[in-house]
N, C-alpha and C positions, 0 to 999 in steps of 0.2 A: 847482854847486848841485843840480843834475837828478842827476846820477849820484851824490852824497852822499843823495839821498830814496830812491834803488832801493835802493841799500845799506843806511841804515837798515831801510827793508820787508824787503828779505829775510834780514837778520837776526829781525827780529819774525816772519815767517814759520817759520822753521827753529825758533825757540822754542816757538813753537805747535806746530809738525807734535812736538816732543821732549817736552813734557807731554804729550800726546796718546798715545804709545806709553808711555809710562813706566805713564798710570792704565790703560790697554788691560793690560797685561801686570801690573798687580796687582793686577784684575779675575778675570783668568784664574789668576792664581794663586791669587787667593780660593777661585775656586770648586774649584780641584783639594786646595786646604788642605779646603775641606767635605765634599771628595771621601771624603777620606784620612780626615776622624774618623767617619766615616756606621759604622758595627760590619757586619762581613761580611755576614751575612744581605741589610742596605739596597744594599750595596754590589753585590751579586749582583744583585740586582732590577731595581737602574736601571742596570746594564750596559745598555747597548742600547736604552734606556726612552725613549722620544721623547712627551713632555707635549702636546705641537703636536698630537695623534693622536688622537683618540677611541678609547675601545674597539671591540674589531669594528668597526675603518674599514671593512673590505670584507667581512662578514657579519652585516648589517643592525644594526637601531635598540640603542642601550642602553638597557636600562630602569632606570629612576632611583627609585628605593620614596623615602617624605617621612612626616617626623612634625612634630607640633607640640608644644611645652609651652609654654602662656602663661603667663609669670613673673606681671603684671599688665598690668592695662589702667588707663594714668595719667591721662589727663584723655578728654572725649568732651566736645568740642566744637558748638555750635549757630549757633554763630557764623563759624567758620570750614569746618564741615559735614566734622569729621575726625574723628579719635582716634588714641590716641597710645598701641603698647603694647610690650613688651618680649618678645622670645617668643627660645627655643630651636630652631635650623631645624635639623634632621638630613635629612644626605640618605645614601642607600645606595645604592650601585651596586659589580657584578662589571666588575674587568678582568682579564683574562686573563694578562695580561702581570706581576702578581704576586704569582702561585702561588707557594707556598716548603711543604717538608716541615717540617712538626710537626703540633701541636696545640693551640696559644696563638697567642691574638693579639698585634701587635704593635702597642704603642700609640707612637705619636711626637708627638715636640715639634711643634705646630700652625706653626709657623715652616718647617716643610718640605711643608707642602702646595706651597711655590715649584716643589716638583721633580715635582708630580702632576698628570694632569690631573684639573680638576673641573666641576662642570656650570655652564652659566655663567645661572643661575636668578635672576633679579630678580624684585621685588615691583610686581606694578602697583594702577595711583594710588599711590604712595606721593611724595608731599610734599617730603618728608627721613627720612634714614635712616644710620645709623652704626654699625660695629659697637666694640664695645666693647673697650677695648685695657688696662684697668687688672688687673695690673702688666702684662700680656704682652695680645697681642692673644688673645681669647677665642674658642679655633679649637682644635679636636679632630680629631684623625687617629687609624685604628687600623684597621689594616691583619688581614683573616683569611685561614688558609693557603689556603682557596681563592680569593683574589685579590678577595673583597668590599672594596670599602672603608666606613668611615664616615665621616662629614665634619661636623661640628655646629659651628655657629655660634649665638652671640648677639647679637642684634638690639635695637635699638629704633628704630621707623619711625615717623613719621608718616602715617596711610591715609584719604585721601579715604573720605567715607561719604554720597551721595544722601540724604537726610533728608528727610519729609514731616509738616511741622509744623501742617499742617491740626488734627490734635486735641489737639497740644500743651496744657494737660500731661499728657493721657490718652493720650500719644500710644505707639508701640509701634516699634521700628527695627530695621531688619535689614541690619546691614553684613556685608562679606565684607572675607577676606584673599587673594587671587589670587595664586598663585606660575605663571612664566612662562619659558621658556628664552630668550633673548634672539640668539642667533645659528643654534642649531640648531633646523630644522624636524620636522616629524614622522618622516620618512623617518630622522632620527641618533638623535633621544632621547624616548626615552618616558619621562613623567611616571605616576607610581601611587599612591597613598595606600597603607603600608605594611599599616595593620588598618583599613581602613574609616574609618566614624567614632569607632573609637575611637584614630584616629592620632592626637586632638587633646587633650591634656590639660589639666590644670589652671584650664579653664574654669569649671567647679562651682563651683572652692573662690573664687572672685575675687568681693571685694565692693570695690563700686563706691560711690559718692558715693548720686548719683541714679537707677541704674539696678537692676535685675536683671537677668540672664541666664535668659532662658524656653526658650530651645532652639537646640540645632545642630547642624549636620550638616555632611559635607563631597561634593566632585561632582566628576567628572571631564567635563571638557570640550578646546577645543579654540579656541585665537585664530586667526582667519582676518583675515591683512592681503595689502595688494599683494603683499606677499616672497613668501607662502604662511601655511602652516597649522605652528603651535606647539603644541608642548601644554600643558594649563593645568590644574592644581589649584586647587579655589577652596574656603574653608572661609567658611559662612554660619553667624553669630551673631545671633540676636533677640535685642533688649535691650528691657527694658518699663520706664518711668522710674515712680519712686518718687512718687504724689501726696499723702501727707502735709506734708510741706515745704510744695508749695505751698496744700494747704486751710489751715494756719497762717498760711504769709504772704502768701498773698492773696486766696482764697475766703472765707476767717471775718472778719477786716476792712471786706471789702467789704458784707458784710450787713449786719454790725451799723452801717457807716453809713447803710444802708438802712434802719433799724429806727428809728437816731438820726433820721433825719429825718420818723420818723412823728410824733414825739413834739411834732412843731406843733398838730396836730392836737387834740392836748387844750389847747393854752393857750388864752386869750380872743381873739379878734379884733380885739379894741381895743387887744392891746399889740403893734401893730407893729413895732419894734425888736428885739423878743423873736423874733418868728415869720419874720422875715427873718434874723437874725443866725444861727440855726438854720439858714436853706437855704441861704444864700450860704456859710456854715462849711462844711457839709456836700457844697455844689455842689465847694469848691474842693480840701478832703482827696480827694474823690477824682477828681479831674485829678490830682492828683501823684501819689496810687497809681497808676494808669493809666498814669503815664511812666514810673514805677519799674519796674512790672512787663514793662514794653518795653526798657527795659537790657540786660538781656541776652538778645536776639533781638538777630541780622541784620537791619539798618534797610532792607535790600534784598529781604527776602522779600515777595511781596506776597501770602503766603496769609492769607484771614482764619483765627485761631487759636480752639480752643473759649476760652481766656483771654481773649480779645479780646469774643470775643459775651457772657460772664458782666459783662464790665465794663463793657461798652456797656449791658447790662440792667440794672445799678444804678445807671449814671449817669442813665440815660431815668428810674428810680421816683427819684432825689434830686431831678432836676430838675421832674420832674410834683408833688411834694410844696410844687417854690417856686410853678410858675406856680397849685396849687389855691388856694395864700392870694392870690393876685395875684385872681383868678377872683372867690372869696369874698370878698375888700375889698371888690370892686367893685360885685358884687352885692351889698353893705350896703349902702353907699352911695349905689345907685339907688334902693332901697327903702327907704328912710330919707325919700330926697327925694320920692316917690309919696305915703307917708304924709301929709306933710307939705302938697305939693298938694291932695293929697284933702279933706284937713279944713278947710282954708282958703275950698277952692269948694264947703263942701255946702251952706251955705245960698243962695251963688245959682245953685245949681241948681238948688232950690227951687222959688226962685220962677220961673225961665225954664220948669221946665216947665208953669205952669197960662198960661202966654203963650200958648209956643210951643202947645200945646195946642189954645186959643182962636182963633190963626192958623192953623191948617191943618183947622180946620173950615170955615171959610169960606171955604179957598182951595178945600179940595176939593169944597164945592158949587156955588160958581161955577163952579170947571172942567167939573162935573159938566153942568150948566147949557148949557154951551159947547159939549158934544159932538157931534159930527155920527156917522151912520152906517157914515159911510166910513173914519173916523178910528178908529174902534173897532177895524176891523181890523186897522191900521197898530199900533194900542199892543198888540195881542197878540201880534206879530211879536216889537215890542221888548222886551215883557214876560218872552218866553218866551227869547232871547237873555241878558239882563239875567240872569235865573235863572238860566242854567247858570252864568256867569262869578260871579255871588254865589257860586253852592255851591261850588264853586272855592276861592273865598278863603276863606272859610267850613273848608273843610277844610285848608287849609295855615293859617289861625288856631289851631285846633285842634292840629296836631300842634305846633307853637311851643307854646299852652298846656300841654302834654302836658309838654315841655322846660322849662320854665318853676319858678322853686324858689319856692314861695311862700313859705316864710321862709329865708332865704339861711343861718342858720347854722345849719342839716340839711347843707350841702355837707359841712360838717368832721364831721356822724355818719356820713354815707355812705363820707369819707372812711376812717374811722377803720376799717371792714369790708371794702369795696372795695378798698384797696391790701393789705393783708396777703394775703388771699385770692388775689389775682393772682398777688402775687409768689411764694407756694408754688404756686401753678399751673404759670408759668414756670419755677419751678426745679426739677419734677419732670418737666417735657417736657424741658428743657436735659440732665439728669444722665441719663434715658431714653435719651436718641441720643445722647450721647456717650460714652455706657458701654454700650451694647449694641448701636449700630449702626454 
């Protein structure tokens, strides 16, 4: 039994190690069939041509020239704090190694860049990223006699972009695209922008949803990690978001529910039903404006938004519009009941006072009567105590009267001056410092 299991194994063994040399051997013959159809010129070149190799291994850095063309920029995210765009990345670099006499370049099938070397340049923050393969993978080679090459690919990335939604929607962003060597340091490969800022094209012409493009530029710098020091291209794009869209759908709405709930203010007092149906309608339209217009923000951001302050100030004037009728009832209603006391006690007030009167003549000449010397001094002590704390009350009576509405429905004509007035106050300080500061 034991020696029928080894036998079986190394049968299975001997079958594996024979697939094994069969695909090895037409591997190698693949690549010497690629060999054979490459046209002399190719064939000369990569005699001897070792890809594994940088240019000038051993006669310092290559320099690598880069352009951009942005095809478009697809969505620009606030939510996930990205964007999303498809760009043309050329890169340009001399090797030495393939020089050929003419005076034409030689353009090749992008499927043989397998036999070249190239820079091995990644995109940092990028998210996700893919190059494009329909029908062929989208990759250009073109080889010039004096051993330049060019190398263009098409991209579309996903790139992290730092966002600061503080004056959202006035707000203003400035993303970059970072290109990066990924294994060689500075000492192998030098990164350059081919013509400056104008490596970067097709930015002008790209129209966006919500945004514009206000300006750009590009930088040469330098990633410093533990490994060492990279080099780094970085192209920076300001984007300014478009505020039409949102004074449509949500600045001009917001007002005029703020306008809608003046409009208590001119009904009577006395129809209740009417002047609350008005605030509570108008408290609640705009809570769900308010969450709508939070939809789409990051539920994790915790910056207050200029959005946020405009809508918190027309919820504060709908809600000051319910509690001024709550205010106003009430004050009817006390004063209604005053009237009412009043005229009920004037006649015996009347008569209480030719009493009361009559009693404090007589108390105060008896007291008078009673007096002694010594006491005199004592009631001026008091007397003069007693005064300050009167004038006291006396003056905080006063400012309450001061406060005080002697016909309660003057609240809804003060009303009716006082909130408009404000609220264009407010919204000229709001639109001040958020558009100029």
């Amino acid at each position: 039994m034991t020696m029928s299991f080894f036998k079986s194994g190394g049968i299975i063994f001997t079958f594996a190690f024979m697939i094994s040399r069969i695909m090895e051997n037409s591997l190698l013959s693949a690549e010497a069939k690629e060999g054979e159809i490459l046209p002399p010129t190719i064939q000369k070149l990569m005699k001897g041509y070792n890809k594994y190799l940088r240019p000038f291994f051993d006669n310092g850095p290559v320099t690598v020239g880069m352009s951009l063309d942005i095809a478009s920029i697809d969505t620009i995210s606030e939510i996930n704090m990205d964007y999303t765009a498809t760009i043309f990345l050329r890169q340009r670099w001399t090797d030495e190694r393939l020089c050929f006499d003419g005076n034409k370049s030689l353009s090749l099938d992008g499927r043989l860049v397998e036999l070249l070397w190239v820079p091995d340049t990644f995109i940092v923050d990028s998210k996700k990223s893919f190059l494009h393969d329909i029908t062929v993978e989208n990759r250009l080679i073109r080889i010039f006699p004096n051993g330049t090459v060019l190398y263009a690919l098409r991209i579309t990335t996903t790139v992290a972009c730092n966002m600061d939604l503080t004056k959202y929607p006035m707000d203003k962003q400035t993303c970059t695209l970072q290109l990066e060597s990924w294994g060689y340091n500075i000492n192998d490969v030098m990164f350059y922008w081919t013509r400056g800022n104008d490596s970067v094209s097709g930015i002008d012409s790209l129209r966006l949803a919500q945004y514009t493009v206000e300006d750009h530029y590009t930088s040469v710098s330098e990633a410093i990690y533990e490994t060492g020091s990279y080099p780094k291209l970085i192209f920076h794009f300001e984007l300014k978001r478009s505020i039409l869209y949102f004074i449509l759908e949500t600045y001009v709405p917001s007002s005029l529910l703020v306008v809608l709930s003046w409009v208590s203010f001119w009904i009577s007092q006395s129809s209740v039903p009417a002047r609350i149906c008005i605030g509570v309608t108008t408290v609640l339209t705009m809570t769900t404006l308010m969450m709508g217009a939070r939809t789409s923000l990051p539920n994790a951001n915790c910056f207050i938004k200029a959005i946020d302050v405009y809508l918190g100030i027309c919820f504060s004037f709908i809600f000051g519009a319910l509690i001024e009728y709550a205010v106003a009832h009430f004050c009817t209603l006390q004063h209604s009941g005053a009237q009412n006391t009043f005229t009920c006690r004037h006649g015996v007030l009347d008569c209480d006072h030719d009493v009361n009167g009559t009693v404090r003549t007589i108390a105060s000449e008896s007291h008078h009567s009673k007096r002694s010397p010594s006491g005199s001094e004592n009631k001026d002590e008091v007397q003069g105590c007693c005064g300050k704390s009167l004038s006291l009350l006396k003056g905080a009576a006063h400012l309450i009267s001061c406060c005080r509405v002697e016909n309660p429905y003057y609240i809804d004509n003060y009303s009716r001056i006082s909130f408009p007035l404000s609220f264009i106050l407010v919204n000229l300080l709001y639109w001040t410092y958020y558009l100029y500061f």
